[in-house]
BALOBA-1460 file (C-alpha; in Angstrom, 3 decimals):
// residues 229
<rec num="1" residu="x" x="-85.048" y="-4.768" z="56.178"/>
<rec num="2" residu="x" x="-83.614" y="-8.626" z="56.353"/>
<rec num="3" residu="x" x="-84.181" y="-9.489" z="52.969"/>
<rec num="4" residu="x" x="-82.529" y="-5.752" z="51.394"/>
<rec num="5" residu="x" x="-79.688" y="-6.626" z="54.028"/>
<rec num="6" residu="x" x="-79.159" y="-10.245" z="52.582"/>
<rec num="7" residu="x" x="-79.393" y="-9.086" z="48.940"/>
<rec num="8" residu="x" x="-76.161" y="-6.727" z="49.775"/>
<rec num="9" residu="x" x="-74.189" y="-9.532" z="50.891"/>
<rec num="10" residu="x" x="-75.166" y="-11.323" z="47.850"/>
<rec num="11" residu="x" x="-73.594" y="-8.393" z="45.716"/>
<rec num="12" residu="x" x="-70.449" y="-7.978" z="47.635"/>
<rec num="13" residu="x" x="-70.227" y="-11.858" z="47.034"/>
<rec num="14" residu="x" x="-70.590" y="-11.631" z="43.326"/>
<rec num="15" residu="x" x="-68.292" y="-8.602" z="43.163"/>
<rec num="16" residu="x" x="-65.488" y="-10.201" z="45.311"/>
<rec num="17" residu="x" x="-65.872" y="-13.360" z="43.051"/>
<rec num="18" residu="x" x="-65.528" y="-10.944" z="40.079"/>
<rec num="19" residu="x" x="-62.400" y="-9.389" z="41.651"/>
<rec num="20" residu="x" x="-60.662" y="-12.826" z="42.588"/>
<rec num="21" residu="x" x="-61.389" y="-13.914" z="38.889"/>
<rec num="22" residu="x" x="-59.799" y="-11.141" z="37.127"/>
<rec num="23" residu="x" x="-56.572" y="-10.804" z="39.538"/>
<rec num="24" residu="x" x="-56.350" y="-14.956" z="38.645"/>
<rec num="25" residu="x" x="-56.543" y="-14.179" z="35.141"/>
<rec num="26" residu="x" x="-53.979" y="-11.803" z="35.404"/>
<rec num="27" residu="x" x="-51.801" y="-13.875" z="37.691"/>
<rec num="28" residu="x" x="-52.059" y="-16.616" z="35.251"/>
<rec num="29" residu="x" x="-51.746" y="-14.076" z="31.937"/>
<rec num="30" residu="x" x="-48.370" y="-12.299" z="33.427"/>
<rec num="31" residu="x" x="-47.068" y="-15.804" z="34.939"/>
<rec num="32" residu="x" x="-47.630" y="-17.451" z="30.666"/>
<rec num="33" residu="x" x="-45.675" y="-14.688" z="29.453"/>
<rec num="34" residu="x" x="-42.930" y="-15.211" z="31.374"/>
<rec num="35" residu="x" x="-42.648" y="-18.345" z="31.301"/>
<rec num="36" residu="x" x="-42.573" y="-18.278" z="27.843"/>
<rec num="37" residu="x" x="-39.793" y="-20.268" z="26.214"/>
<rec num="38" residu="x" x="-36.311" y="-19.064" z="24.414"/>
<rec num="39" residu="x" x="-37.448" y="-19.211" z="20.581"/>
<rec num="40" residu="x" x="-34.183" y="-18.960" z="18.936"/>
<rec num="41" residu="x" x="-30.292" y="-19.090" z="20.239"/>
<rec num="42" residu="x" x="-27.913" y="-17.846" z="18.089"/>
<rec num="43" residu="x" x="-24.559" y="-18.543" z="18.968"/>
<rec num="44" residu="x" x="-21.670" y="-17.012" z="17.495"/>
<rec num="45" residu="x" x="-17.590" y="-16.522" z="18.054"/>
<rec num="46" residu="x" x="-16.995" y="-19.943" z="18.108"/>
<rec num="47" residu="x" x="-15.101" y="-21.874" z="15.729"/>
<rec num="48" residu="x" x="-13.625" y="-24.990" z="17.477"/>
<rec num="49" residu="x" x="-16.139" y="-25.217" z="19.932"/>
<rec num="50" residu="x" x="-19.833" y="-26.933" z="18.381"/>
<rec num="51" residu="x" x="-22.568" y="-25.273" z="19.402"/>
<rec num="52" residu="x" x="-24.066" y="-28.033" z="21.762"/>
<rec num="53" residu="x" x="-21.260" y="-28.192" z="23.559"/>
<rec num="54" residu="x" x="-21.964" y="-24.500" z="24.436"/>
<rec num="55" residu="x" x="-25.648" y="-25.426" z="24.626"/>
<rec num="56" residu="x" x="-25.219" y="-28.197" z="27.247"/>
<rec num="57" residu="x" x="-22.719" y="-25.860" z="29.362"/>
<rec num="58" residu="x" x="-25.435" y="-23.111" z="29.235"/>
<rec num="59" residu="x" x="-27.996" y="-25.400" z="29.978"/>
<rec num="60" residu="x" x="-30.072" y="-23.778" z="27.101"/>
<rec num="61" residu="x" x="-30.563" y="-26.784" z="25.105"/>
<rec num="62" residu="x" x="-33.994" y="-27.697" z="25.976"/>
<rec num="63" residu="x" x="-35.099" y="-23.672" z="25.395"/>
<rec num="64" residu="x" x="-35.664" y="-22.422" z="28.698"/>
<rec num="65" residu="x" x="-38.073" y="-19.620" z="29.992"/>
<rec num="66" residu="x" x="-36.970" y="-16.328" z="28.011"/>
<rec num="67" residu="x" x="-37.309" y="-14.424" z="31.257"/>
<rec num="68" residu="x" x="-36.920" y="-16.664" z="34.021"/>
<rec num="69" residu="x" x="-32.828" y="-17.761" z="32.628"/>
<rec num="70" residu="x" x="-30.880" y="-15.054" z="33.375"/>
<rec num="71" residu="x" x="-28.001" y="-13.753" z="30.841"/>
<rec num="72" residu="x" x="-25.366" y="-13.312" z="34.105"/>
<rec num="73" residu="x" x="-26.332" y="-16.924" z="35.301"/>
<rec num="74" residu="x" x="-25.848" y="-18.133" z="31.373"/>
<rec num="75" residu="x" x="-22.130" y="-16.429" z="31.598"/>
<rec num="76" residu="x" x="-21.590" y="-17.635" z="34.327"/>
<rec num="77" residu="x" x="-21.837" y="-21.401" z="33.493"/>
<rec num="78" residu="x" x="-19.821" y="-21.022" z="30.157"/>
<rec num="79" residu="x" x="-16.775" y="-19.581" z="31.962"/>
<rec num="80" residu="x" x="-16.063" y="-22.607" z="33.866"/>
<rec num="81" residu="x" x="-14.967" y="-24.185" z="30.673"/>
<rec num="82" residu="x" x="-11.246" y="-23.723" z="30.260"/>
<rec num="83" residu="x" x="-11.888" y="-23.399" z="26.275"/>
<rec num="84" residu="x" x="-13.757" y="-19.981" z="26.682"/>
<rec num="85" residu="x" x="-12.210" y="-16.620" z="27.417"/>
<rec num="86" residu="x" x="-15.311" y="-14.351" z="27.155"/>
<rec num="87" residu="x" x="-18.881" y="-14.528" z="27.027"/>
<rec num="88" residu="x" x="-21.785" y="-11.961" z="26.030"/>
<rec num="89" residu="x" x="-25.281" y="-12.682" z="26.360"/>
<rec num="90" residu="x" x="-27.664" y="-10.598" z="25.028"/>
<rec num="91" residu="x" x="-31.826" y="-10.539" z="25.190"/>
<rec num="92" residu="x" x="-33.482" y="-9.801" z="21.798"/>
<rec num="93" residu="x" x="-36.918" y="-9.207" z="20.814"/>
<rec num="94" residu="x" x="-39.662" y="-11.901" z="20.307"/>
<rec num="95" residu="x" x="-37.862" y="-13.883" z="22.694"/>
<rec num="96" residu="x" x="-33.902" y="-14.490" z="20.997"/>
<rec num="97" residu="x" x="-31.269" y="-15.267" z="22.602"/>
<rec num="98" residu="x" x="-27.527" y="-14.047" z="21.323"/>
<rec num="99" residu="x" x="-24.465" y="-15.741" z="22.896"/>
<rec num="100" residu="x" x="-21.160" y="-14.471" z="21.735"/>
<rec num="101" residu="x" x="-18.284" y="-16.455" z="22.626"/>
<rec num="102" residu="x" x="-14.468" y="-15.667" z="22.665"/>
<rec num="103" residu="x" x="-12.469" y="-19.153" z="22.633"/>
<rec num="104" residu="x" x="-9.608" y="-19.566" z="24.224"/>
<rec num="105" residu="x" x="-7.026" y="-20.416" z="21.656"/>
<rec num="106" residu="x" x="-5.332" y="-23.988" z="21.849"/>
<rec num="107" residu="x" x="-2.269" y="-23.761" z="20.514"/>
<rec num="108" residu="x" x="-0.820" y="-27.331" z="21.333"/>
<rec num="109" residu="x" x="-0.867" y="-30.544" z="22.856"/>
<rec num="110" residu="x" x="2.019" y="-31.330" z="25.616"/>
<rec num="111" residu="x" x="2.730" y="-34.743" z="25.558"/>
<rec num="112" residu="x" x="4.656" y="-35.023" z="28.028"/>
<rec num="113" residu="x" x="2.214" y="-33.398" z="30.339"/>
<rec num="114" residu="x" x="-0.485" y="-34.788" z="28.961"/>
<rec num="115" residu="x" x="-2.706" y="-31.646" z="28.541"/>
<rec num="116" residu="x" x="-4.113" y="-29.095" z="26.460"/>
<rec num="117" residu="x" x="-1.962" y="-26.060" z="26.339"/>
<rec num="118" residu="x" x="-3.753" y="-22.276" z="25.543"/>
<rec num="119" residu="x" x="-2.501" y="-18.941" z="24.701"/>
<rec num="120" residu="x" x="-3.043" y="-17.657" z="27.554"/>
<rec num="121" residu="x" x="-0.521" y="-20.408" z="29.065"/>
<rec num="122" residu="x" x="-3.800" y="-22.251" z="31.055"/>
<rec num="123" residu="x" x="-3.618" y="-26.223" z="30.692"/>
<rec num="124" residu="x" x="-6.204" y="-28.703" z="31.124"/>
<rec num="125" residu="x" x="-6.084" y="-32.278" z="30.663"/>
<rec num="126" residu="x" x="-5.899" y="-33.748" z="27.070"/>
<rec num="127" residu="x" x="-8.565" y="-36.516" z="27.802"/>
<rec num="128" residu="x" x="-11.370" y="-34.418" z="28.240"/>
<rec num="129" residu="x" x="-12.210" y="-32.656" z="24.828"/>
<rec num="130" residu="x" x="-9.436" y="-32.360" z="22.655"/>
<rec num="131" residu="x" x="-10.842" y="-34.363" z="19.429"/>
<rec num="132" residu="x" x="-13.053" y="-31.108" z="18.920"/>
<rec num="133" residu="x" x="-9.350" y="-29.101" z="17.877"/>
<rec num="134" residu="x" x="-6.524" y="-29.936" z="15.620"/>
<rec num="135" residu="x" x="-3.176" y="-28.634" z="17.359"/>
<rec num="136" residu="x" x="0.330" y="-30.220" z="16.950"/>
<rec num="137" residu="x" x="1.861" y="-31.990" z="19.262"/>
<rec num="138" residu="x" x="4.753" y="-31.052" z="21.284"/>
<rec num="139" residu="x" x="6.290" y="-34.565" z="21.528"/>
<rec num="140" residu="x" x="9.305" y="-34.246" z="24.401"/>
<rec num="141" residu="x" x="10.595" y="-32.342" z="27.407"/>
<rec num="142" residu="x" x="10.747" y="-28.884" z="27.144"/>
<rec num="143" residu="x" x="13.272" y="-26.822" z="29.997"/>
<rec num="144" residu="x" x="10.785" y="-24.798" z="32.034"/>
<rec num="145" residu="x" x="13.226" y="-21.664" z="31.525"/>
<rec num="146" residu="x" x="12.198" y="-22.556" z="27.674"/>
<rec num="147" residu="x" x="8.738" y="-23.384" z="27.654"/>
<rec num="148" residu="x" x="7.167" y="-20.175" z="28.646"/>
<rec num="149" residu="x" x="8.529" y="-18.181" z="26.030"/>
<rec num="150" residu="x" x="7.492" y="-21.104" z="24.008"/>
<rec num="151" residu="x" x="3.964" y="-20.762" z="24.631"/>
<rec num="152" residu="x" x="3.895" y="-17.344" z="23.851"/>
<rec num="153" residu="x" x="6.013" y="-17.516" z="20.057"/>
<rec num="154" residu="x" x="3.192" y="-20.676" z="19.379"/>
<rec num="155" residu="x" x="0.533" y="-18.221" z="20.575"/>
<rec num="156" residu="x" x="1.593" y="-15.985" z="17.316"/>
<rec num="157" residu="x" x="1.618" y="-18.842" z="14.603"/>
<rec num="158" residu="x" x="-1.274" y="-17.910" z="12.318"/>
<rec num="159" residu="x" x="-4.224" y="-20.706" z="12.481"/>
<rec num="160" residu="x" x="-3.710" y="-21.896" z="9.172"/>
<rec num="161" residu="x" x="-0.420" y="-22.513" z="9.476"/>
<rec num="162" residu="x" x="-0.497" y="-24.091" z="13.206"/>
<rec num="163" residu="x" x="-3.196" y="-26.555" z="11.280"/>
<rec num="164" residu="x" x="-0.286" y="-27.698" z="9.541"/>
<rec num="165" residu="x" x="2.138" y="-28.448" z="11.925"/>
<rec num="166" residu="x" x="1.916" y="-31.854" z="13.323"/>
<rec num="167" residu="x" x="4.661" y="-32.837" z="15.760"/>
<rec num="168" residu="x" x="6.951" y="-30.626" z="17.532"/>
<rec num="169" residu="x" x="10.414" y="-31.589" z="19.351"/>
<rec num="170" residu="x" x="12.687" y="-29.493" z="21.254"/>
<rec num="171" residu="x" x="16.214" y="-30.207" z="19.638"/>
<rec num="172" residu="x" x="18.955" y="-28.097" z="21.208"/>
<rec num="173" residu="x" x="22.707" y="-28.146" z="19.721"/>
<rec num="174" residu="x" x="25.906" y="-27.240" z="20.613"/>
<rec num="175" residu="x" x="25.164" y="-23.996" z="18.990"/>
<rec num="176" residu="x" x="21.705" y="-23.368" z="19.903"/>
<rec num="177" residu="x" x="19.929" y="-24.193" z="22.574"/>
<rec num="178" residu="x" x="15.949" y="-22.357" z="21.931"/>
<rec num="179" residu="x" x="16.185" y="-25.054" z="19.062"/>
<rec num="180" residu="x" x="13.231" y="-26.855" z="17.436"/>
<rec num="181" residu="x" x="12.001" y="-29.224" z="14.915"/>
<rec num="182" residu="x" x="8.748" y="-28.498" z="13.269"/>
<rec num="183" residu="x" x="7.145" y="-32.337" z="11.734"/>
<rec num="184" residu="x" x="4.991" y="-30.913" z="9.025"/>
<rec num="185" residu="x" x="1.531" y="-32.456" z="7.859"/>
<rec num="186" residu="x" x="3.196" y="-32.357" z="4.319"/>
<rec num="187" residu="x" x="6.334" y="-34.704" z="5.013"/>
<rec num="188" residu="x" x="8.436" y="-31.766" z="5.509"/>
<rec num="189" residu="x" x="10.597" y="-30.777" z="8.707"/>
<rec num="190" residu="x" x="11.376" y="-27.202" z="9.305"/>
<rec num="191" residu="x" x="14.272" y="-26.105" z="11.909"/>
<rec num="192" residu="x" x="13.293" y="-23.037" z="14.045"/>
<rec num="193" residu="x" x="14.926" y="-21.278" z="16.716"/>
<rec num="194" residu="x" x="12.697" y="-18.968" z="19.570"/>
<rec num="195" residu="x" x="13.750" y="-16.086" z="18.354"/>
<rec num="196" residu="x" x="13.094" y="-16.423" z="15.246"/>
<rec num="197" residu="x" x="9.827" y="-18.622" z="15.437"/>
<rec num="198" residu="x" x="7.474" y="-15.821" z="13.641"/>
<rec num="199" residu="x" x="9.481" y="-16.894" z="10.481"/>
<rec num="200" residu="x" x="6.798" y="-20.216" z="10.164"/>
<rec num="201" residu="x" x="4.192" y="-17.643" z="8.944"/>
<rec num="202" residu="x" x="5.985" y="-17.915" z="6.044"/>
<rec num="203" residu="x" x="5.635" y="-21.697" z="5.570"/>
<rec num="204" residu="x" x="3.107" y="-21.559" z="2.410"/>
<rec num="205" residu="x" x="5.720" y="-18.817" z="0.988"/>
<rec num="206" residu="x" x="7.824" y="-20.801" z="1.127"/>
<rec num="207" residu="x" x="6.232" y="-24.223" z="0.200"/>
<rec num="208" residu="x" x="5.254" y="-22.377" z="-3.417"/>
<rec num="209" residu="x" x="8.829" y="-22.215" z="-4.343"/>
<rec num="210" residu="x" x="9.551" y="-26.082" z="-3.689"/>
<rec num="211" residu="x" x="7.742" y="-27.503" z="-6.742"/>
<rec num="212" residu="x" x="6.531" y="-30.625" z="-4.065"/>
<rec num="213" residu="x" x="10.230" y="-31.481" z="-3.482"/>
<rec num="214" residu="x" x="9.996" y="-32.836" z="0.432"/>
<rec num="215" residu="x" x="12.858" y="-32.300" z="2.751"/>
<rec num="216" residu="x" x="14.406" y="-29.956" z="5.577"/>
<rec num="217" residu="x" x="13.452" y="-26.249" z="5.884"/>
<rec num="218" residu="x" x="16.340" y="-24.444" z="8.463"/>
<rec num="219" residu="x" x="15.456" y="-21.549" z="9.551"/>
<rec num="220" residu="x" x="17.203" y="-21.409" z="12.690"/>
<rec num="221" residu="x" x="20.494" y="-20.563" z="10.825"/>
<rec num="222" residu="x" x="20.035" y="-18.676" z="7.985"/>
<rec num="223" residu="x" x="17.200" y="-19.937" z="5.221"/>
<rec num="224" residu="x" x="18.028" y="-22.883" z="3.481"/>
<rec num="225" residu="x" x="16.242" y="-26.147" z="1.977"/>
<rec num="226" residu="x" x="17.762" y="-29.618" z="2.269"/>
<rec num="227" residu="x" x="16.075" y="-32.306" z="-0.066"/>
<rec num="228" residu="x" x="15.202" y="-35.788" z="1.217"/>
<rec num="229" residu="x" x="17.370" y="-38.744" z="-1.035"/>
């Protein structure tokens, strides 16, 4: 009877051994998987923004577990930059991960300010990453009873043509005062007036009928080109 007692405890032994290795295996099977690494990031939207800035801000660059980063805590971290709107994450098969980004568009430096001015009127200081864009400058005071509407006319300048505008100066006259004077990458200085500010979508229109003759381009006050002597 002792001995057929001890050979019993011997098999519960073995099978509790057996039963402890297979729930390890497991353990260590499921906890493999998930930590398996982020194979591929594709990142689109952006166009000002480089992708390792977004990277960095993500804290994806070094390809993080798949399932342990979550896609809320990735959205999270992108919209605290001032130069992103909206963010989508999605989870893909064999292990992707898709970031879409919405920039917020800069529309011009404010000299006077010294910041980074966006469509949607936010401003952040021009010393943090502002060699990443090309906007003009806005190079003097303008009225704060001005300067919102201003925002929102420079909001509507089409990207190619805001890429050519390089200064910008509030100039008021007697006449007008929503006045300003567009310094063109081309040598060229155009006259606009807020009201009429749309009217610089027109710039390459207009720059096909000047046969490279440089000058003024007023079109606060009717439409009229003044050659340089």
């Amino acid at each position: 009877m002792a001995k057929k007692i001890v050979k019993r405890r011997k098999i519960r032994l073995f099978r509790l051994l057996l039963v402890l290795l297979f729930l390890g295996g497991l353990f260590f099977a499921c906890y493999s998987y998930l930590n398996t690494d982020i194979k591929n990031i594709i990142i689109t939207g952006n166009n000002y923004l480089n992708d390792d800035y977004i990277l960095e801000l993500s804290n994806t660059k070094n390809y993080p577990s798949f399932y342990f980063t979550s896609s809320r805590s990735i959205k999270k971290k992108l919209l605290t930059s001032p130069y992103i709107e909206k963010v989508n994450v999605h989870k893909k098969f064999y292990h992707v991960l898709e970031i879409n980004i919405k920039e917020n568009k800069p529309i011009f430096v404010n000299n006077n300010k010294n910041t980074v001015v966006f469509e949607n009127k936010k401003e952040v200081s021009s010393t943090s990453i502002v060699d990443v864009f090309r906007v003009p400058r806005v190079i003097n005071y303008v009225p704060d009873d001005k300067y919102s509407t201003f925002i929102g006319k420079m909001s509507k300048i089409d990207d190619d043509t805001l890429g050519k505008i390089s200064d910008i100066e509030y100039k008021p006259n007697d006449l007008d005062k929503d006045r300003f004077l567009l310094y063109m990458d081309d040598g060229n200085m155009v006259y606009l007036t807020l009201t009429k500010f749309k009217m610089i979508n027109y710039y390459n229109d207009v720059l096909s009928q000047l046969e490279n003759r440089k000058g003024i381009l007023y079109l606060d006050n009717g439409n009229h080109f003044q050659i340089k002597e």
